[in-house]
N, C-alpha and C positions, 0 to 999 in steps of 0.2 A: 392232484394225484399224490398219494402217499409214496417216500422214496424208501427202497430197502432198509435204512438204517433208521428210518421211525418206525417199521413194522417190526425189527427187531429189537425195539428198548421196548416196544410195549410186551411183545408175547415173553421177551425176558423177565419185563418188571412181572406179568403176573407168573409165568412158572418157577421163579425164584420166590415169589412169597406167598405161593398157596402152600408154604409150611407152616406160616404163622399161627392159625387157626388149629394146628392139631397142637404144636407149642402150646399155647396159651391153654387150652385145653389139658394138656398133661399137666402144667403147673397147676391147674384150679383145683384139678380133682387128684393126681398123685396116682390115674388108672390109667396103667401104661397094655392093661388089655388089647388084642389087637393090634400090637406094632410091632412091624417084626423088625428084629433086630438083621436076619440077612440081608432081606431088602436094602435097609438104612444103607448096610456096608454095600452093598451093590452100588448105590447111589451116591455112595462118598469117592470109591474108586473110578464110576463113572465122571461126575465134576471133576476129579484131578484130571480125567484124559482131557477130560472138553477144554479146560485151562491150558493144557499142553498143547492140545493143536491150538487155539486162538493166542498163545503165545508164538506160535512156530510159524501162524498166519498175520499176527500181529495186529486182531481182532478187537479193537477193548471191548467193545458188546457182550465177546463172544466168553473174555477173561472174568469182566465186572462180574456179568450176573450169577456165571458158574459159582466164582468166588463168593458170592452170596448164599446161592444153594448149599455151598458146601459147608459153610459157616451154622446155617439153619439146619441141614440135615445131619450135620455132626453133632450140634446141640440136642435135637432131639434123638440120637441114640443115645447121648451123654445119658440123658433126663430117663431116658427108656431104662437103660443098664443101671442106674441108680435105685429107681424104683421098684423096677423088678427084683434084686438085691436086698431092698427092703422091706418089701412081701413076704419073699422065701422067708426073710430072717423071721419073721412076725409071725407067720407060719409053723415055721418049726417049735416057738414059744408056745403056741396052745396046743400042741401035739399032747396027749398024755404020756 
């Protein structure tokens, strides 16, 4: 029988790195279509609370994976804000 704390390094390890794939995905293509940028920030502020309580409960599970998430989902707003930035610019160039 599985004990609580291997049912949560696995649902950790995957909802901390089903970012990868949208990652890897912006850098191939540089089309940051589709990502919203609130959301991102929703989910960056959300990972800091979850850190805060799993520091306040003394959780590593609870600190590692967040800290993961927010590491991944801050890169890709990084990536988002970068791109999109680049766009507009590129944009504005073929305007007449």
């Amino acid at each position: 029988m599985f004990n609580a704390e291997i049912i949560g390094t696995i649902a950790g390890t995957i909802t901390s790195l089903c970012w990868l794939p949208q990652i890897v995905a912006i850098v191939r293509t540089r089309n940051v279509e589709g990502i919203s940028t609130g959301t991102n920030g929703l989910l960056i502020v959300g990972a800091i609370l979850w850190i805060a309580y799993g520091l306040l409960l003394r959780a590593p599970s609870v600190i590692i994976f967040n800290t993961i998430m927010l590491f991944l989902v801050g890169l890709m707003l990084f990536l988002s804000l970068k791109y999109r930035k680049r766009v507009a610019h590129l944009d504005c160039q073929d305007a007449p």
